[in-house]
KEKE-3310 file (N, C-alpha, C; in steps of 0.2 Angstrom, whole numbers, plus 5000, padded with zeros to 4 digits):
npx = (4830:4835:4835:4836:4840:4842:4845:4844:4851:4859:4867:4875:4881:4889:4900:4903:4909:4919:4928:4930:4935:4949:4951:4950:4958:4952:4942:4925:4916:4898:4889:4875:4873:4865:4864:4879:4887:4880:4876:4885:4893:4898:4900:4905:4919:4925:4925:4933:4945:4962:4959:4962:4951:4936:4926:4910:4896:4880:4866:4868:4860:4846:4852:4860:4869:4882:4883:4888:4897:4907:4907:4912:4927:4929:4931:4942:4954:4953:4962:4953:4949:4934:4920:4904:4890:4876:4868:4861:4869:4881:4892:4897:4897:4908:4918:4919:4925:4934:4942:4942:4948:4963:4966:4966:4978:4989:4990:4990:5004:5013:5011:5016:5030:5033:5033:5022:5007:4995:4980:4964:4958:4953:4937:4927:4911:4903:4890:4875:4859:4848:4853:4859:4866:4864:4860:4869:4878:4872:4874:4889:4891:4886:4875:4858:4864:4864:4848:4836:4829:4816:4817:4823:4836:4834:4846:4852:4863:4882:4891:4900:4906:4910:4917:4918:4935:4942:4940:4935:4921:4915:4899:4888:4878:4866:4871:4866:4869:4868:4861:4853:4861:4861:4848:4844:4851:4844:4832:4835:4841:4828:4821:4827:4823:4832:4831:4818:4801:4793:4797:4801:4790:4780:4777:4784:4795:4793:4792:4804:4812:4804:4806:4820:4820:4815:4826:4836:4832:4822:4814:4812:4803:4793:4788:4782:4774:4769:4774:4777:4793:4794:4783:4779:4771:4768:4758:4751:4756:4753:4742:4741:4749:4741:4727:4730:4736:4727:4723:4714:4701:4684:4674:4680:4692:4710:4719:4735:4743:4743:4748:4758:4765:4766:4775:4785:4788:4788:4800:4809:4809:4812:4806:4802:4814:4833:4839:4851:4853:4863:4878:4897:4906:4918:4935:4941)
npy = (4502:4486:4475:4457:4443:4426:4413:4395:4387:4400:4400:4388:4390:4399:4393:4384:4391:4397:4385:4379:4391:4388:4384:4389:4403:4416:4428:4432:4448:4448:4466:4476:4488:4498:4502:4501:4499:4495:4482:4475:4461:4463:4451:4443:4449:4448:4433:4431:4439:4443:4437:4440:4447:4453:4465:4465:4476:4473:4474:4486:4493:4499:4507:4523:4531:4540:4539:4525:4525:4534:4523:4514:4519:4523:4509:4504:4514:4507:4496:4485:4480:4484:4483:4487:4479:4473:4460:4456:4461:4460:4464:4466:4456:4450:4457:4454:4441:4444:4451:4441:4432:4437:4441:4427:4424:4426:4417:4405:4407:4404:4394:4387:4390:4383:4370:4363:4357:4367:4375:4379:4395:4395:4403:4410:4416:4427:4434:4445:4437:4438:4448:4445:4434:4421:4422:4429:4419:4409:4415:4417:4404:4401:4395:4388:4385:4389:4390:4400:4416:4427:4431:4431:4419:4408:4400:4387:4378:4372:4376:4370:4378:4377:4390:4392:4392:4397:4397:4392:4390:4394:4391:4400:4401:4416:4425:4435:4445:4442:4451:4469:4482:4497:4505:4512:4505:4490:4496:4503:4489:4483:4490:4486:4474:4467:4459:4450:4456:4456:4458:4471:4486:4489:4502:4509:4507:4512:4525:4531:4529:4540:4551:4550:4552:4565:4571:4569:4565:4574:4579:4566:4560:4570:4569:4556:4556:4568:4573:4587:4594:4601:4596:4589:4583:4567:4557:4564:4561:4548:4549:4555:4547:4537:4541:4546:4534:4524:4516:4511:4509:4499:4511:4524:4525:4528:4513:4512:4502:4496:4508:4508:4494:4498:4510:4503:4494:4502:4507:4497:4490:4500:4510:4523:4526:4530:4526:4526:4523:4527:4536:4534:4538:4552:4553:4565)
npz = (4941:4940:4927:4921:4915:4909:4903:4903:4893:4887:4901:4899:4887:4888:4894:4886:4876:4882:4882:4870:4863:4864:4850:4840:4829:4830:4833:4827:4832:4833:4832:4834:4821:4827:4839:4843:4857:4865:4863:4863:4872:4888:4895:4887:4883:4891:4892:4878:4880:4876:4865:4847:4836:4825:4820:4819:4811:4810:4800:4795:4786:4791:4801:4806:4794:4796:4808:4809:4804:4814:4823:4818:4817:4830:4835:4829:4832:4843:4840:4834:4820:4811:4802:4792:4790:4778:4775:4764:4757:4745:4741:4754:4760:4753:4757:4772:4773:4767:4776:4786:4781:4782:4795:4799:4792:4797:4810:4802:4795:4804:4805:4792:4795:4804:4798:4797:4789:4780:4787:4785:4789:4807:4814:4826:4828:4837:4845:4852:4855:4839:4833:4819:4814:4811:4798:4793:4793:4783:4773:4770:4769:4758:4757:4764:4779:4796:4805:4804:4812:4816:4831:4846:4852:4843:4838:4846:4848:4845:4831:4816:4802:4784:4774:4758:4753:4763:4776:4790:4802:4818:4825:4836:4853:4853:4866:4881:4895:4911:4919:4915:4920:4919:4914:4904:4893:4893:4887:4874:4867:4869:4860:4846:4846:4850:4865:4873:4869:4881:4893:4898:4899:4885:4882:4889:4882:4872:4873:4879:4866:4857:4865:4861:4850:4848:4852:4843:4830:4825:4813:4807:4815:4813:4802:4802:4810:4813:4826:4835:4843:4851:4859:4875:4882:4885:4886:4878:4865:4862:4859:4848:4839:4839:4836:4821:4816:4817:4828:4837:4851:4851:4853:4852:4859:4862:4858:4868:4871:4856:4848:4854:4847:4834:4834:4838:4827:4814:4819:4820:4806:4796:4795:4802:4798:4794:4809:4824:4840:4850:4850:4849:4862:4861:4868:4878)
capx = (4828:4839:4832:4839:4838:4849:4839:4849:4853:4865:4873:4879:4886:4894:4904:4905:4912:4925:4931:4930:4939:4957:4952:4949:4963:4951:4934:4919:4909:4893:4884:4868:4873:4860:4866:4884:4890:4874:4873:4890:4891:4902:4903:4910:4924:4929:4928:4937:4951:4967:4959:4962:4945:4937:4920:4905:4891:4876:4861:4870:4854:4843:4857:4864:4875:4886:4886:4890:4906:4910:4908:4918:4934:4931:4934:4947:4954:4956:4965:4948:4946:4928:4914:4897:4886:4870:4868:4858:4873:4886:4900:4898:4900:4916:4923:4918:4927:4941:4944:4943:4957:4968:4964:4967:4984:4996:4991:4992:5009:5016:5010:5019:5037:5034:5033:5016:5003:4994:4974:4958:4958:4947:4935:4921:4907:4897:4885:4869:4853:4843:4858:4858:4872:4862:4857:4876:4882:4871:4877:4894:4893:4881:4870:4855:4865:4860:4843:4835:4823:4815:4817:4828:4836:4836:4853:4854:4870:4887:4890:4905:4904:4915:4918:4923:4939:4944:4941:4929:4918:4911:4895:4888:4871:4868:4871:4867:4873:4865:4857:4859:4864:4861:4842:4845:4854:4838:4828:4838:4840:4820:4817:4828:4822:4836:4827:4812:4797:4787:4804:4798:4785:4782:4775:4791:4801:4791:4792:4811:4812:4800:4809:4827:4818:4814:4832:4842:4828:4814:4811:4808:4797:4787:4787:4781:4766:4766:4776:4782:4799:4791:4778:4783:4767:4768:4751:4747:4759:4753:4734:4742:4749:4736:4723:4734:4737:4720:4725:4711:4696:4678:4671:4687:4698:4717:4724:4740:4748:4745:4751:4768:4767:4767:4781:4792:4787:4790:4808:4813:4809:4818:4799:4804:4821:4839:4840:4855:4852:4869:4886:4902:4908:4926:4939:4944)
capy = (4495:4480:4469:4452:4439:4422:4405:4390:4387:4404:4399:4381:4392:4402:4387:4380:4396:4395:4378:4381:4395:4387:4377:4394:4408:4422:4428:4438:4449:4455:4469:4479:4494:4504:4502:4495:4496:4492:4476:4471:4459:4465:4447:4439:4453:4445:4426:4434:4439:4445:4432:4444:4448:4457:4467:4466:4480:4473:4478:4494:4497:4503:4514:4531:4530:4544:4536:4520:4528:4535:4519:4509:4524:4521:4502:4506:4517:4502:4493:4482:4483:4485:4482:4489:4473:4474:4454:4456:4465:4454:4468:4468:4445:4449:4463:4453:4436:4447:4452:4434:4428:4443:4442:4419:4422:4424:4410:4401:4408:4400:4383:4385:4388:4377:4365:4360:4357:4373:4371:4384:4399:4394:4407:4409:4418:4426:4439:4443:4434:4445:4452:4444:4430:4414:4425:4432:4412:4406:4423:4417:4398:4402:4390:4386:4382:4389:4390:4410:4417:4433:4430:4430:4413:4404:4395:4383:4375:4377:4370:4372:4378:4379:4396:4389:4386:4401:4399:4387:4396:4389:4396:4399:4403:4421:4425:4439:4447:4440:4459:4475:4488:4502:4503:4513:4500:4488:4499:4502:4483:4481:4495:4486:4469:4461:4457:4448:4462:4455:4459:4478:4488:4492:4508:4512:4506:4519:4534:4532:4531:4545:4557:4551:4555:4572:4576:4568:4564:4577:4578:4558:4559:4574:4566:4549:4555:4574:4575:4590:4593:4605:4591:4584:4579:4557:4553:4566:4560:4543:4547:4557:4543:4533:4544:4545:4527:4520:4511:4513:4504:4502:4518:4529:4528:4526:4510:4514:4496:4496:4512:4503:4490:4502:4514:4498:4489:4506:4507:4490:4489:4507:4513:4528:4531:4527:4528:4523:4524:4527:4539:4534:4546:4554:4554:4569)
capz = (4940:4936:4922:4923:4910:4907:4903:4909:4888:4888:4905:4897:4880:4890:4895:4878:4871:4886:4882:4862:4860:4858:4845:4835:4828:4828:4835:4823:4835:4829:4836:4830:4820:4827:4846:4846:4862:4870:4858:4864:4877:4891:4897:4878:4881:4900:4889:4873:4882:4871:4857:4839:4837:4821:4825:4815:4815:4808:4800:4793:4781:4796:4804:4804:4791:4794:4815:4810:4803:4818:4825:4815:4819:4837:4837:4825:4837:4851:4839:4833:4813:4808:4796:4794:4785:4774:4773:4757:4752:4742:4740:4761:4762:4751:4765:4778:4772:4764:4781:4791:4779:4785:4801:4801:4789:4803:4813:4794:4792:4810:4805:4789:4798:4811:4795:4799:4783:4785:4787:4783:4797:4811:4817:4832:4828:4843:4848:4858:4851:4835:4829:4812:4815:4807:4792:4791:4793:4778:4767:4770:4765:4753:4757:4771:4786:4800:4808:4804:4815:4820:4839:4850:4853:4838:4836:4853:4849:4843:4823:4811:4795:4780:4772:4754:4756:4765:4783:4795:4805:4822:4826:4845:4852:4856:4875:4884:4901:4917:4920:4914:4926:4914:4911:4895:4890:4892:4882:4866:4865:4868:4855:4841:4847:4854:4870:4872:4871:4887:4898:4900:4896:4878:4882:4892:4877:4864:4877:4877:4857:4854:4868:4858:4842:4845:4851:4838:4826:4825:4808:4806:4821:4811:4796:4801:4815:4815:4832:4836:4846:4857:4863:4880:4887:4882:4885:4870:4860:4860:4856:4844:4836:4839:4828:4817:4812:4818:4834:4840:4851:4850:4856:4849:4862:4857:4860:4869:4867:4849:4848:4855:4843:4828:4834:4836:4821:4811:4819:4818:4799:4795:4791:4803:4795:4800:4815:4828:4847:4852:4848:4852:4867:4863:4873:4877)
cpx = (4833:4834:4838:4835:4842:4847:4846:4853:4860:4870:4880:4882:4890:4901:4907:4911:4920:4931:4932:4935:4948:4958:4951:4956:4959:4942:4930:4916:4904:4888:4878:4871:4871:4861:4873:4887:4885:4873:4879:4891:4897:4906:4906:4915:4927:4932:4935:4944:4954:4965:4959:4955:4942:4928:4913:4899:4885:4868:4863:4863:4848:4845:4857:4869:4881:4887:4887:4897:4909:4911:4912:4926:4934:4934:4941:4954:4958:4958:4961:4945:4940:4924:4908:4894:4878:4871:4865:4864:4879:4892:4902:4899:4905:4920:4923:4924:4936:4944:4946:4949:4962:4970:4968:4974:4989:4996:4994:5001:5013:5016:5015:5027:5040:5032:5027:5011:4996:4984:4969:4959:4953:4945:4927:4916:4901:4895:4878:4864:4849:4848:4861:4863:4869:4861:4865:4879:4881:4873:4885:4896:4887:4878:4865:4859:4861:4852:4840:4830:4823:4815:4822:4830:4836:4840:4852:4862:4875:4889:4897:4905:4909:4913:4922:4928:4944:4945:4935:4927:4914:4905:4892:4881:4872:4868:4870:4868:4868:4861:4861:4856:4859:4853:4840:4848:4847:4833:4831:4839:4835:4820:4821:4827:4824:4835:4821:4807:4794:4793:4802:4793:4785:4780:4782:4796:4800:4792:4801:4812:4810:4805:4817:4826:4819:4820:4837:4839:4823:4813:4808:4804:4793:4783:4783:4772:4765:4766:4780:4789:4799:4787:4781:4777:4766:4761:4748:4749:4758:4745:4735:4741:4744:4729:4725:4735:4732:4721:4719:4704:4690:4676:4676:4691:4705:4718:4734:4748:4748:4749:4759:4770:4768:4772:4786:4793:4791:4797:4812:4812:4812:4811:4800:4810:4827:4838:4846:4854:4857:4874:4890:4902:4916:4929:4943:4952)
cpy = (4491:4477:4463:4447:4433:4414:4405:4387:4392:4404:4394:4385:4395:4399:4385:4385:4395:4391:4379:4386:4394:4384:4383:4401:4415:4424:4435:4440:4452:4457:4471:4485:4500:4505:4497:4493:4495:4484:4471:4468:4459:4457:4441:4444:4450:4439:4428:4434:4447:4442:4439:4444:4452:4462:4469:4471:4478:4473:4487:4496:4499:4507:4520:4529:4534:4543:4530:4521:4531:4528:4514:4514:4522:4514:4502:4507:4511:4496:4487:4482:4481:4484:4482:4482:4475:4464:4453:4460:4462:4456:4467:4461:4446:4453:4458:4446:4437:4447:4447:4433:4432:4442:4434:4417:4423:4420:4404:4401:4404:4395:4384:4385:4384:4370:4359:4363:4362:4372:4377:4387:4397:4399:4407:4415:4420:4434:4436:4442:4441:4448:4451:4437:4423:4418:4425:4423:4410:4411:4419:4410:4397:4397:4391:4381:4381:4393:4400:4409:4424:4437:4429:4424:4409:4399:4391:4380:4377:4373:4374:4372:4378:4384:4396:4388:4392:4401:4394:4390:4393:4395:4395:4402:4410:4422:4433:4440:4443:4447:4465:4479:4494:4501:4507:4509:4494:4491:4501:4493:4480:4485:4490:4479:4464:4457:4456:4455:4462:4457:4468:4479:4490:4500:4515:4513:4513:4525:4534:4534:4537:4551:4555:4552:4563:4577:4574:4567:4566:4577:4574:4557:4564:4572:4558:4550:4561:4576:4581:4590:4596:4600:4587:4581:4568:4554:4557:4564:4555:4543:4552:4554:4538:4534:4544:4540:4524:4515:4514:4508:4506:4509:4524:4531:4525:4518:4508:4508:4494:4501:4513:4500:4493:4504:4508:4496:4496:4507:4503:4488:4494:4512:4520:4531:4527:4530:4525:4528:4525:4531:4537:4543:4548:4556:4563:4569)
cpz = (4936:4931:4921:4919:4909:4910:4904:4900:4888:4893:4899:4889:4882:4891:4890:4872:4874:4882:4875:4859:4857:4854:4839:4836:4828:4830:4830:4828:4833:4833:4831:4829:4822:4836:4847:4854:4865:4869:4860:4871:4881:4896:4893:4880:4888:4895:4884:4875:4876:4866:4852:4839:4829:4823:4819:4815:4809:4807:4798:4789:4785:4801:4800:4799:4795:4803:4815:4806:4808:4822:4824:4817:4826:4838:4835:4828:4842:4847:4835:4826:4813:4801:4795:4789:4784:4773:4768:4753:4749:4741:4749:4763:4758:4755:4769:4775:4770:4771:4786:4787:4780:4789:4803:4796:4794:4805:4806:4792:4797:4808:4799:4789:4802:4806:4793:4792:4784:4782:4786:4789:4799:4815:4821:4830:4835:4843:4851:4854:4847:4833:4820:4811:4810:4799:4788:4788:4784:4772:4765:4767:4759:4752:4764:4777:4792:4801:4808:4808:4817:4827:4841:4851:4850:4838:4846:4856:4845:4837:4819:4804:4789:4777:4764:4755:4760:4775:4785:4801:4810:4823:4836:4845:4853:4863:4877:4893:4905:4918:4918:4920:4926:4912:4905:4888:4886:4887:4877:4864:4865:4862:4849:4840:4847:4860:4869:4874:4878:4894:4901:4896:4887:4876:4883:4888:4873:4868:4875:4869:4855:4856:4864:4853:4842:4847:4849:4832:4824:4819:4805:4809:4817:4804:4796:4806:4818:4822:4832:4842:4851:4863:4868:4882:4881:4880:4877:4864:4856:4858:4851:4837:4834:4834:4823:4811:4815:4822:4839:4845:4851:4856:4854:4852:4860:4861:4863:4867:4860:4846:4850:4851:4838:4829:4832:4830:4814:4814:4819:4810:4796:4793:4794:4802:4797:4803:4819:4835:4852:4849:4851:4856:4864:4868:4872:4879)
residu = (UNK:UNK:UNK:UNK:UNK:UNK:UNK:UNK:UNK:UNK:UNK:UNK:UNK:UNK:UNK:UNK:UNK:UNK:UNK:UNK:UNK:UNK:UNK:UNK:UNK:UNK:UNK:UNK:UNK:UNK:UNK:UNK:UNK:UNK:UNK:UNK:UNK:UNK:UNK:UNK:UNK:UNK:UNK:UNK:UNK:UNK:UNK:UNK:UNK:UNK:UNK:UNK:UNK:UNK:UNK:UNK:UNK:UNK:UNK:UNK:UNK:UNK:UNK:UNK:UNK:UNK:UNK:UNK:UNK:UNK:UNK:UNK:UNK:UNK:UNK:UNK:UNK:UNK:UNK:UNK:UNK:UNK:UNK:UNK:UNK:UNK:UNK:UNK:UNK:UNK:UNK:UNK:UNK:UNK:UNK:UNK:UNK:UNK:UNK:UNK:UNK:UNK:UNK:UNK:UNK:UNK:UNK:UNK:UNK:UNK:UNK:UNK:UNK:UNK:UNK:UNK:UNK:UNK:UNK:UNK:UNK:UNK:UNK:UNK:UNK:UNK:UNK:UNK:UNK:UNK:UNK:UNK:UNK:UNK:UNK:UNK:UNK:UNK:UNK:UNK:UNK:UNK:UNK:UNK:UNK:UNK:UNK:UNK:UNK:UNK:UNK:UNK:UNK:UNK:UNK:UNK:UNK:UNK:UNK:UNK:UNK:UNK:UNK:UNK:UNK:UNK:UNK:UNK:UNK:UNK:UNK:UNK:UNK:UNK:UNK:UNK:UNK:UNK:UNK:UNK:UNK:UNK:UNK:UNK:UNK:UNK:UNK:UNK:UNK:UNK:UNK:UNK:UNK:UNK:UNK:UNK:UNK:UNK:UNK:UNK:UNK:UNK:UNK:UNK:UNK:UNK:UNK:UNK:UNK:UNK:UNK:UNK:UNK:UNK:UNK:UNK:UNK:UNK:UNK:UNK:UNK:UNK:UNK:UNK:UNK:UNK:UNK:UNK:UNK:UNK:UNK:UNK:UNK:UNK:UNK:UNK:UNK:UNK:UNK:UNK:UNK:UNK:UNK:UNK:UNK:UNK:UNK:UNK:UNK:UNK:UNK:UNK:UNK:UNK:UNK:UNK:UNK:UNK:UNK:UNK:UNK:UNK:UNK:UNK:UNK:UNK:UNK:UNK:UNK:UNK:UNK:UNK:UNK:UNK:UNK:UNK:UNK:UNK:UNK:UNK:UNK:UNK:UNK:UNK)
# end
C-alpha cells in the first residue's frame, strides 16, 4: 500500500525553500531521534543539494540512548556532524548553536578576504512537521517566536530569526514526501506522530509497535502490560491490554481503538520507555 499525503501548503514550501536557499550559508535538519531516517525527508535531500548541512536528531529524551549514538556515528560517517537535542535541555541549545557558528565561520571568513563587512551566519532550518522545529526555534532565540503545536502542520510560512548575535536562522514549514513507498516507513512516523493519525489505521500502527516491542523491546512490553514475547496471536494481545488499562465498553468488551489510543499515547510520551524504531544498517 502507497500512502500519499501532500496538502497544496507543502507543495508551495517546497518552492520557497528552492528559491531561499542561496540566500542561506548552511542548512539545520531535524529529524526524530526515535526514527531518523524514516523522519528524514528524501525529498529536502534532492532540494539541499551539496548545501553544508548539519543534522539535528530530536527528542533524544524519548530514544534509545545508546541507538541514538549509533546514529549520530553514521551521519558522521557521510561526512554529516550530528547532535542529539533534549530542547528543555540548555547544555544541548549551547551544542547546537556552538555548532551553527562553526558550520556559518567559513562562509564569514570569505567575506572577510574578499574585504566585505562580514554579517551573522545565515542558516535554513527544515524538517518534516512534529518534529520539534518551532519549539527548538524559540529555545534558540530565547524568546516566543515561533508558532508550537502538537500537530502536525503548525508553522505555514517561512520567518527569520535572530540567534543573539551568532547567526540568523530562516525558519520553513515542515514538508513531507508526496508518498511513501515504504509502508514501514508510514507506520514508524504514524506511531511517533509525525503523520496525521486518521492517515492509517491506528490499530495497524499498535500491531506494528507491539510486534517491534517484543523483538527489540520485550521487557518494556512486559513491564508496561504483561505481554509476553512468546504471544503472537494480536487480537489477544489487544484485549489484553484493554483489561488491563480499562478500555473497555459497556457490557465488558475491550474497546480495541482505545486500546490504540493508549499504546500510542504511552509511546509517544516515553511512558513505555526509550524506545527508537529504527538502527542504522552497516555497511559491510
Amino acid at each position: 500500500m502507497t500512502i500519499q499525503w501532500f496538502p497544496g501548503h507543502m507543495a508551495k514550501a517546497r518552492r520557497e525553500i528552492e528559491e531561499r536557499l542561496k540566500l542561506v550559508d548552511f542548512v539545520m535538519e531535524l529529524v526524530d531521534a526515535r526514527a531518523p531516517l524514516s523522519s528524514q525527508n528524501p525529498m529536502l535531500q534532492q532540494i539541499l543539494q551539496q548545501k553544508s548541512k548539519m543534522m539535528l536528531l530530536m527528542k533524544r529524551d524519548l530514544a534509545d540512548a545508546k541507538i541514538t549514538e549509533d546514529w549520530i556515528a553514521y551521519f558522521k560517517e557521510r561526512g554529516i556532524p550530528a547532535l542529539a537535542v533534549n530542547v528543555n535541555d540548555k547544555a544541548d541549545i549551547s551544542r547546537v548553536i556552538q555548532l551553527a557558528k562553526e558550520l556559518g565561520q567559513q562562509k564569514l571568513e570569505k567575506m572577510i578576504k574578499k574585504g566585505i563587512k562580514p554579517r551573522p551566519a545565515r542558516a535554513m532550518i527544515v524538517g518534516i512537521p512534529n518534529v520539534g522545529k518551532s519549539t527548538l526555534i524559540n529555545r534558540l532565540a530565547n524568546k516566543k517566536i515561533a508558532k508550537v503545536g502538537d500537530r502536525p502542520g503548525v508553522t505555514k510560512q517561512q520567518l527569520w530569526i535572530k540567534v543573539k548575535k551568532d547567526f540568523e536562522l530562516l525558519d520553513t514549514p515542515g514538508i513531507l514526501w508526496p508518498k511513501f513507498e515504504d509502508q514501514i516507513v508510514g507506520y514508524r512516523l504514524a506511531a511517533i506522530g509525525t503523520i496525521k493519525d486518521q492517515l492509517l489505521s491506528l490499530q495497524d500502527i499498535v500491531a506494528f509497535v507491539i510486534r517491534y516491542l517484543q523483538e527489540n523491546y520485550p521487557s518494556l512490553l512486559l513491564e508496561r502490560y504483561q505481554i509476553e514475547v512468546s504471544e503472537d496471536d494480536m487480537l489477544e494481545v489487544f484485549i489484553q491490554i484493554g483489561k488491563l488499562r480499562g478500555a473497555l465498553e459497556s457490557g465488558g468488551n475491550v474497546n480495541f481503538d482505545k486500546v490504540a489510543e493508549i499504546v500510542l499515547r504511552d509511546l509517544r510520551t516515553g511512558k513505555l520507555g526509550n524506545i527508537t524504531l529504527e538502527k542504522p544498517v552497516t555497511e559491510e
